[in-house]
C-alpha positions in Angstrom: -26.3 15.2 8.1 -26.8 14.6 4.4 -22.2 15.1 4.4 -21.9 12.3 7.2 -23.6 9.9 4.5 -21.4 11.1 1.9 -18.6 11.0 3.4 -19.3 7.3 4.6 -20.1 6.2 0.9 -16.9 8.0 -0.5 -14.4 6.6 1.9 -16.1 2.8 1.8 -16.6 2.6 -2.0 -12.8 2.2 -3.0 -12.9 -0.8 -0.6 -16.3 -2.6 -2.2 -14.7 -1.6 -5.5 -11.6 -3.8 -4.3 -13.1 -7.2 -3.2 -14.0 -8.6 -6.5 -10.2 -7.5 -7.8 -8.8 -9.5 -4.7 -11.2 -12.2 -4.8 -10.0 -13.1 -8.1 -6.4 -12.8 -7.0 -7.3 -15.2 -4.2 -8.0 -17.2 -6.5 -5.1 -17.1 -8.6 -2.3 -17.1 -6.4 -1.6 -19.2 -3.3 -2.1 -16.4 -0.4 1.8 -16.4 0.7 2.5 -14.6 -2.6 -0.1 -12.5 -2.2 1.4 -11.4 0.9 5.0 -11.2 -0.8 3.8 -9.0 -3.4 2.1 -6.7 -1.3 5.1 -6.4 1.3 7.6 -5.9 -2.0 4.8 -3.0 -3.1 5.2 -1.5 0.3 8.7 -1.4 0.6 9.2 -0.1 -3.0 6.7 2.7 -2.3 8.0 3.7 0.7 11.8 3.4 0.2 12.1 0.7 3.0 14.8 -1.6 3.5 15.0 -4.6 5.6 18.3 -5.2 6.9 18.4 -8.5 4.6 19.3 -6.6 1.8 22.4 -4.6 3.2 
């Protein structure tokens, strides 16, 4: 039982770790470029291509 609560607080703390970072990135950028930078992350991580680019 004790591993369910661990397990919880490992996978959840990465996320409560992250809302301060994007709070204050929220703040800084309108939320369209957020949303740009994150889809140009993506893409670059992933190796994908939108058909715009051929």
């Amino acid at each position: 039982m004790h591993k369910d609560y661990l397990a919880f607080f490992v996978e959840s703390l990465p996320r409560y770790l992250a809302f301060p970072i994007c709070g204050t990135l929220c703040d800084k950028f309108a939320p369209i470029r957020i949303l740009h930078i994150s889809q140009v992350g993506f893409d670059k991580m992933f190796n994908v291509y939108s058909a715009e680019t051929d």
